[in-house]
C-alpha positions in Angstrom: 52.4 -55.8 -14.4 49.8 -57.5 -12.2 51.0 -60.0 -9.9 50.8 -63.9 -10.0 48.0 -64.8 -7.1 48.9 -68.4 -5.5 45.9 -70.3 -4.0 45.8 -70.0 -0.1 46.3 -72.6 1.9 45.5 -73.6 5.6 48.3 -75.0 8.3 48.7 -77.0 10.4 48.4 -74.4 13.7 44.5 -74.1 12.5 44.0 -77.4 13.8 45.1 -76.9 17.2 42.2 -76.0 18.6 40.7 -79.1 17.9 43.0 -81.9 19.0 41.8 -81.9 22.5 38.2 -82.5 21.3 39.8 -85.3 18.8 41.7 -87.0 21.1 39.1 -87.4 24.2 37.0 -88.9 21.0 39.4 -91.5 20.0 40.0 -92.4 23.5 36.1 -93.1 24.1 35.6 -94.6 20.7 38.2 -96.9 20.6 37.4 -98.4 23.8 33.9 -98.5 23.2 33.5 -97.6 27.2 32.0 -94.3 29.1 36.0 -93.0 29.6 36.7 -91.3 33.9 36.8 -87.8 33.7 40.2 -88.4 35.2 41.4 -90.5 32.7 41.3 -88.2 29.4 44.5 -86.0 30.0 47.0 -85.8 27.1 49.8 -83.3 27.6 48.3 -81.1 24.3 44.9 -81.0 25.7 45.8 -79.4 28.6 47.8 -77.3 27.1 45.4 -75.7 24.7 43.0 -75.4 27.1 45.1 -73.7 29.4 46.2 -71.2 26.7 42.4 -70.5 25.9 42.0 -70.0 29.5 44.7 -67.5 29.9 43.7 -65.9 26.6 40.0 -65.6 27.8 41.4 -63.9 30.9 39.8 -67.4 33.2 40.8 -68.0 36.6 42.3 -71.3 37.7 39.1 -72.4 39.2 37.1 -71.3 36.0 39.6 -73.1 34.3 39.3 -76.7 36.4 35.3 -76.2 36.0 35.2 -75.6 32.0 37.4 -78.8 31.9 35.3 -80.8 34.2 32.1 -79.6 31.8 34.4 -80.7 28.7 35.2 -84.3 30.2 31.3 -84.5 31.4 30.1 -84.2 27.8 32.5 -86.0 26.2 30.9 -89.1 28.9 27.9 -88.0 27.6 28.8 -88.4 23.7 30.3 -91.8 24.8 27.0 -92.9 26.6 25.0 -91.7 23.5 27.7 -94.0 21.5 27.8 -97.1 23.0 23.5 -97.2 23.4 23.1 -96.3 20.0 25.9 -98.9 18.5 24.4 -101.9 20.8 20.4 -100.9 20.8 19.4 -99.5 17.6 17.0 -101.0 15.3 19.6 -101.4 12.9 23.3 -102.4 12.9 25.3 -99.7 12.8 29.2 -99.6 11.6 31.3 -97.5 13.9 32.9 -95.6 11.2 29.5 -94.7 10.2 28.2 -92.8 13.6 31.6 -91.4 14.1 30.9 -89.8 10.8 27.7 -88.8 11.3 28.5 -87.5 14.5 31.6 -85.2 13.5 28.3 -84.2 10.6 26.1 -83.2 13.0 28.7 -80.8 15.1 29.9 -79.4 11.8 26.7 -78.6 10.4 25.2 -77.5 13.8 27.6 -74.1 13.4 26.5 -72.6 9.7 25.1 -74.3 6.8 28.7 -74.3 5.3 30.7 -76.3 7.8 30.7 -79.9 7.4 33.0 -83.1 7.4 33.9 -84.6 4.3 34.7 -88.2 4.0 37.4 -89.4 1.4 35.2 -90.0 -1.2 34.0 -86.3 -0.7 36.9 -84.4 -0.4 38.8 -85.7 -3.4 35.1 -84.6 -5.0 35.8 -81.4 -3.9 39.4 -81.3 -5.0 38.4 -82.2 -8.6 35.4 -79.6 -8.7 38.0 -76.8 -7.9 40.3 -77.9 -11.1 37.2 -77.4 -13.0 35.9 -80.7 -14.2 33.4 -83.0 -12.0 30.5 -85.4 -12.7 26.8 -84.2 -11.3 23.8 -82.0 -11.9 25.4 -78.5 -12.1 24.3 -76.5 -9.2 25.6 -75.2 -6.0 23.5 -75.5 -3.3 23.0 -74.5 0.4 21.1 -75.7 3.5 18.1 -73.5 5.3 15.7 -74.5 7.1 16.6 -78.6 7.4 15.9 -78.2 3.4 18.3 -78.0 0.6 18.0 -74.7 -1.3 19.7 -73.7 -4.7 21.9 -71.1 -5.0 23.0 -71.1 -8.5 22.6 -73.9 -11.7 25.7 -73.5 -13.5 25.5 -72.3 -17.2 25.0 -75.0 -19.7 25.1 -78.1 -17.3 21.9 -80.2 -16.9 20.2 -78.8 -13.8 20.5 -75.4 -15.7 19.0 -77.1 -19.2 16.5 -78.3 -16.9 15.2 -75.0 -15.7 16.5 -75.4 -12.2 16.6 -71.8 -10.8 18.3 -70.1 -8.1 16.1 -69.7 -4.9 14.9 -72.9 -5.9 14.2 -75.3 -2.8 14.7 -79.0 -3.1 12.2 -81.0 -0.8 13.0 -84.5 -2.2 15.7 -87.1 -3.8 14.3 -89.8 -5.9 11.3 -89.9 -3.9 13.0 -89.3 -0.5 12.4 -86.3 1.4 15.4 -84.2 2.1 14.3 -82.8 5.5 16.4 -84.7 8.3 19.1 -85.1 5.9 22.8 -83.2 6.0 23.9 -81.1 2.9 26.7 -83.7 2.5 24.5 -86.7 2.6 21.9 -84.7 0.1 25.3 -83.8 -1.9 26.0 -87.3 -2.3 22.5 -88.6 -3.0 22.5 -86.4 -6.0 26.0 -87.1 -7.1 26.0 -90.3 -9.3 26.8 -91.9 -12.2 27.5 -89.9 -15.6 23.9 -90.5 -17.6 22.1 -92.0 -14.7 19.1 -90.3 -14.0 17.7 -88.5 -11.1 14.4 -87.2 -10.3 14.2 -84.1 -7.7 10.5 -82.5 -6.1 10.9 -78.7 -5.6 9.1 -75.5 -4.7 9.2 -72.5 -6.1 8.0 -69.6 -4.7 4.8 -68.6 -6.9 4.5 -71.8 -7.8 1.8 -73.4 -6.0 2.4 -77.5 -6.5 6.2 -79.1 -5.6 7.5 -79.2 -9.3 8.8 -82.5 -10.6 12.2 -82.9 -12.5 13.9 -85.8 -14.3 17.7 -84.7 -14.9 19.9 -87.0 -16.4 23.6 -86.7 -14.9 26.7 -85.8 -16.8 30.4 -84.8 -16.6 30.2 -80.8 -15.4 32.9 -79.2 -17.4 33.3 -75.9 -16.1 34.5 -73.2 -18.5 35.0 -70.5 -15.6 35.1 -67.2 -18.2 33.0 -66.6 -21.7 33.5 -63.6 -23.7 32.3 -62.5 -27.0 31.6 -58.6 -28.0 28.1 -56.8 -28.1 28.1 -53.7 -30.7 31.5 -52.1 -29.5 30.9 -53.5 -26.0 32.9 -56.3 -24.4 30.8 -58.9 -22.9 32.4 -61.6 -20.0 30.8 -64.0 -18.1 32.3 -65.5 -15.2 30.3 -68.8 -14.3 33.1 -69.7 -11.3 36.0 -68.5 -9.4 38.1 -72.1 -10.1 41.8 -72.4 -10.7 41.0 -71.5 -14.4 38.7 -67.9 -13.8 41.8 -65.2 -13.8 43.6 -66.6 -16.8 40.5 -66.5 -18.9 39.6 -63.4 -17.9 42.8 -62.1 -18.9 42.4 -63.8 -22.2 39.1 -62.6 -22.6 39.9 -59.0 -22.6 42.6 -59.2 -25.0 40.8 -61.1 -27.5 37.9 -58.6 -27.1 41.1 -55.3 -27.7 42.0 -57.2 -30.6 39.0 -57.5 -32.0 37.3 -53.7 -31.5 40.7 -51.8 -30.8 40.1 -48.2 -30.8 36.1 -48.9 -30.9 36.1 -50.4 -27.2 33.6 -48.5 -25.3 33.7 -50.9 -22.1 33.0 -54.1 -20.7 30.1 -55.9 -19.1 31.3 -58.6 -16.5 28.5 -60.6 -16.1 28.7 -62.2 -12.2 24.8 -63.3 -12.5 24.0 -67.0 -10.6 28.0 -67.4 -10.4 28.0 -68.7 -6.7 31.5 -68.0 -6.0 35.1 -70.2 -5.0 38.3 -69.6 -4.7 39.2 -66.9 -2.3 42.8 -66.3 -4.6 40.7 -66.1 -7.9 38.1 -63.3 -6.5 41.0 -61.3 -5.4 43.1 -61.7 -9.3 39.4 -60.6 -11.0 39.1 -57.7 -8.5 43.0 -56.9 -8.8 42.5 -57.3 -13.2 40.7 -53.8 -12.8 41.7 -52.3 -9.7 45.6 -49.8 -9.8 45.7 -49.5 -6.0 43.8 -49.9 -2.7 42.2 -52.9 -0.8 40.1 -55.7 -2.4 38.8 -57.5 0.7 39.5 -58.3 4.5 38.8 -61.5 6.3 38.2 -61.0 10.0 38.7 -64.1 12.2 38.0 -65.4 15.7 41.2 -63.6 17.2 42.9 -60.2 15.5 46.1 -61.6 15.0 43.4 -63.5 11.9 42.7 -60.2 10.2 43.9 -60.2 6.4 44.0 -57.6 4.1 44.8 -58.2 0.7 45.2 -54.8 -1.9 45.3 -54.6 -5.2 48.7 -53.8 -7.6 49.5 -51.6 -9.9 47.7 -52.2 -13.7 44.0 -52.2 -15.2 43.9 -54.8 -17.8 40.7 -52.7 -19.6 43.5 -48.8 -19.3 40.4 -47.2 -16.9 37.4 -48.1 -20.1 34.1 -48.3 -17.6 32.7 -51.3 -16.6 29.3 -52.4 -15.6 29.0 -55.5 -12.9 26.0 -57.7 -13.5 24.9 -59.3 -10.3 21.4 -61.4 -8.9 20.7 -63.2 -6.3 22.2 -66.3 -7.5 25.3 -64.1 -7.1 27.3 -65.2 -4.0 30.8 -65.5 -2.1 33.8 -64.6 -4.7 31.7 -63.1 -6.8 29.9 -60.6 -4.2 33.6 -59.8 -2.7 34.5 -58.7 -6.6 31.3 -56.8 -6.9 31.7 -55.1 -3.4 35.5 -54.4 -4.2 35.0 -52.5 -7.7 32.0 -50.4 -5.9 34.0 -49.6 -2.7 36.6 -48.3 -5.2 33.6 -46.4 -7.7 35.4 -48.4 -10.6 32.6 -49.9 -12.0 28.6 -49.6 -11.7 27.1 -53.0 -10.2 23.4 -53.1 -11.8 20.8 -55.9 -11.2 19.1 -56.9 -8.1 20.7 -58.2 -4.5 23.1 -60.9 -4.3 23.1 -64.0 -2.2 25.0 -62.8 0.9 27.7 -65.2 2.1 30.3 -63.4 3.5 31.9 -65.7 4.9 35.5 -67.4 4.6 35.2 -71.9 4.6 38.9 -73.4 5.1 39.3 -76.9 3.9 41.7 -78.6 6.6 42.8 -82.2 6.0 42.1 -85.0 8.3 44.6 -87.5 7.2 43.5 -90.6 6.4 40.0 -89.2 7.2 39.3 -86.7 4.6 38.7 -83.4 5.5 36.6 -80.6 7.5 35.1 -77.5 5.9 35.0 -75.0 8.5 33.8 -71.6 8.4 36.6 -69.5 9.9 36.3 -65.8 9.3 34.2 -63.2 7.3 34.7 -61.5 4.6 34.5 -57.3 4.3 34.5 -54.7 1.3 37.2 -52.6 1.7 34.5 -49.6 3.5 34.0 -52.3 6.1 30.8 -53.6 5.0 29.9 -57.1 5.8 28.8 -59.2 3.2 27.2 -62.4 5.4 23.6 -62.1 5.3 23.4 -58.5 4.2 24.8 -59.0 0.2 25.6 -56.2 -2.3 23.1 -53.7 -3.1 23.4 -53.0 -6.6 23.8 -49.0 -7.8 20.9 -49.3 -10.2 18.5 -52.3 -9.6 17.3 -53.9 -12.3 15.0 -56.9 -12.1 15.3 -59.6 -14.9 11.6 -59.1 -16.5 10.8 -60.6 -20.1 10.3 -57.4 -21.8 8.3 -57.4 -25.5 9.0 -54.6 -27.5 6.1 -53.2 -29.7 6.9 -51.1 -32.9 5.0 -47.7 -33.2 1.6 -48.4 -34.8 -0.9 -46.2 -35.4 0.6 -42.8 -35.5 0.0 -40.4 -38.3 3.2 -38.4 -39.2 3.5 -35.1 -40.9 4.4 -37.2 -43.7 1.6 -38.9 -43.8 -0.3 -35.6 -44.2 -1.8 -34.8 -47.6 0.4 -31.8 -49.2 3.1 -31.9 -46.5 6.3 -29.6 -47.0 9.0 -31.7 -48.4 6.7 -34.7 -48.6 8.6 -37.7 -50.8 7.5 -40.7 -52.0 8.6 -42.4 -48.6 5.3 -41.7 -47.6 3.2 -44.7 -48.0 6.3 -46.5 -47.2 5.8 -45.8 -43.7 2.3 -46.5 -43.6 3.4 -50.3 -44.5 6.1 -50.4 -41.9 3.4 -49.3 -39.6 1.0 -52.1 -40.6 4.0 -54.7 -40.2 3.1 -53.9 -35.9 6.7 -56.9 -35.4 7.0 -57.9 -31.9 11.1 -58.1 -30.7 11.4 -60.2 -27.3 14.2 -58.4 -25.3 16.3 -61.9 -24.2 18.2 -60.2 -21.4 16.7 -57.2 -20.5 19.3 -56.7 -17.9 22.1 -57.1 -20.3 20.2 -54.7 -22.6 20.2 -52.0 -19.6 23.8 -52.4 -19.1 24.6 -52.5 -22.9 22.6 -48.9 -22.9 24.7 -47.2 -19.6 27.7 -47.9 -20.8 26.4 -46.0 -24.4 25.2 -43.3 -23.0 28.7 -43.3 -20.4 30.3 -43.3 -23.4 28.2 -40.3 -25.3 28.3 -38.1 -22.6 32.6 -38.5 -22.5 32.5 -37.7 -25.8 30.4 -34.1 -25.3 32.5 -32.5 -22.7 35.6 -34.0 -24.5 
């Protein structure tokens, strides 16, 4: 019986480390004057500072100085503050460059940190439970530009032809360089059946492409399933509060269905950029009996996790092929890495995305939230999956692939006076002439479709 996976949740202690930082800033702010080095010196500041100190093996004089540098800047941030507030162009709210301030330090660590205002985080909640308003993609920032990860099955920046690796260079006519992911986040969020016009580049592509989207309510159905031949097909589109429970469902409907003529499964992980930590482990666990699924490694080792797998396989040990691109990321790379660490399954398909590593969401009450990037993640051999991704076992690139029927060949019973020659003969000359065309849809389903057929044949001969 596998075991019921809760969602995990951050405490409180994770935001120790940062009330020193938040309190020297509500002193400056809320004064609205360049603060003494002598005067910023709550009891918890010290405190945590001191413990860092003693943890990073400082001296006492080492300690004094890295405090000194930490009041010096924080003068700094509340020269920069005050200048800005009473000589820019513009007025300037205070809640807004307090805002765009806590952006710029987020963002300044990894392109998946960031602060989320109110308005953003109960976005974020609601995205999670599987129903949100938007475009349907997930996206990431590189290089100052924001760059697609994923569009989301049957949403309209996937009906569109959005594609993953796609990079967006401008918002209704404003370029995206200079802005933050959240603030290009927001820009694209908007009203269900508003529209929205985005410039990209493509790589190949030699002009920024142009598309007109029209927003809409993004209901996620995380799991798909549906049988191919005597193959079980699933398609996980997210890791959301929904994924493990359709999974399950999934592969009973698909037992019920082809019983005894159950060959396998395909789990198709393809452009599925990833969520909940909790869910990623369930999907691994669903086909895993024993042994690690993933790690996260933080800052300190007291931060290391391992989670392991329980005793079951939902499929009883049938084999299973893991479909994966590079639209693949996060959850779904730490199930793909798990089930080949483990030689349970064969991942085919071509490089996933590569984010290994662990966000936290931590509330700010009253003030949203922070995503902060707070460990990585490993495959249960140790391999890191930041930057680096999942190397499938058998690449295969997704190619349109036109299959041409056998014309032109003359058969023995074609011959005149053959042995055993029936009257199928000129039957075959007209299938010949017929010369049809079949497009291949999904030439990497197709591939996977054939492995586990031949898996299956080969069973059955040393049986």
């Amino acid at each position: 019986m596998k075991r019921t996976h809760t969602q995990q949740t951050a405490t409180s202690t994770l935001l120790h480390p940062l009330r020193f930082g938040a309190a020297a800033f509500a002193l400056v702010l809320g004064l609205g004057l360049t603060v003494p080095s002598a005067f910023v010196t709550p009891a918890s500041a010290q405190t945590v500072a001191q413990k860092s100190a003693r943890q990073a093996g400082k001296s006492a004089v080492e300690e004094d100085r890295s405090k000194n540098d930490t009041y010096r800047y924080l003068e700094l941030f509340g020269d920069v503050f005050e200048r800005v507030r009473a000589e820019y162009v513009d007025e300037v709210t205070d809640k807004e460059l307090i805002e765009h301030a806590l952006n710029g330090m987020l963002a300044n660590l990894d392109p998946h940190s960031s602060y989320l205002n109110e308005e953003e985080y109960k976005g974020m909640q609601i995205q999670t439970s599987g129903e949100f308003g938007g475009l349907g993609i997930e996206v990431t920032m590189e290089n100052g530009l924001v760059k697609v990860v994923s569009p989301i099955d049957d949403t309209p920046a996937f009906r569109a032809g959005v594609k993953a690796g796609d990079t967006i260079i401008e918002i209704d006519g404003t370029p995206v360089m200079g802005m933050s992911l959240s603030e290009a986040v927001q820009k694209m969020r908007g009203k269900v059946g508003s529209d929205i016009h985005l410039s990209i580049i493509r790589e190949g592509v030699a002009e920024p492409m142009k598309f007109k989207i029209t927003r809409d309510t993004i209901q996620l159905r995380a799991v798909r399933h549906r049988t191919e031949g005597n193959v079980g097909y699933i398609r996980i589109t997210t890791f959301n509060q929904q994924t493990y429970k359709g999974l399950k469902e999934g592969i009973e409907d698909i037992q019920k269905e082809l019983g005894n003529e159950l060959i396998g499964f395909v789990i198709d992980l393809r452009n599925n950029p990833g969520g909940l930590l909790n869910q990623a482990i369930a999907v691994s666990d669903a086909f895993l009996d024993k042994g690690e699924i993933v790690s996260t490694r933080g800052r300190a080792k007291e931060d290391i996790r391992r989670d392991n797998a329980t005793a079951g396989d939902l499929t009883g040990g049938l084999p299973i092929v893991v479909l994966v691109n590079g639209g693949s990321a996060s959850a779904s790379e730490i199930v793909a890495g798990a089930l080949q660490d483990h030689k349970r399954a064969v991942i085919m398909g071509t490089k996933s995305f590569g984010k290994g590593s662990v966000q936290t969401i931590l509330g700010l009450p009253g003030h949203g939230a922070m995503r902060l990037t707070t460990a990585r993640y490993y495959t249960p051999s140790g391999r890191s999956i930041q930057a680096k991704g999942i190397d499938p076992d058998v690449l295969v690139e997704h190619v349109a692939v036109t299959e041409l029927r056998d014309t032109g060949y003359i058969r023995e019973a074609d011959l005149e006076g053959a042995l055993d020659k029936k009257d199928n003969g000129k039957k075959g000359n007209k299938d010949q002439e017929k010369s049809n065309e079949t497009k291949v849809e999904d030439y990497q389903l197709a591939r996977a479709l054939d492995l586990l057929k031949g898996i299956h044949m080969y069973a059955k001969t040393i049986e």
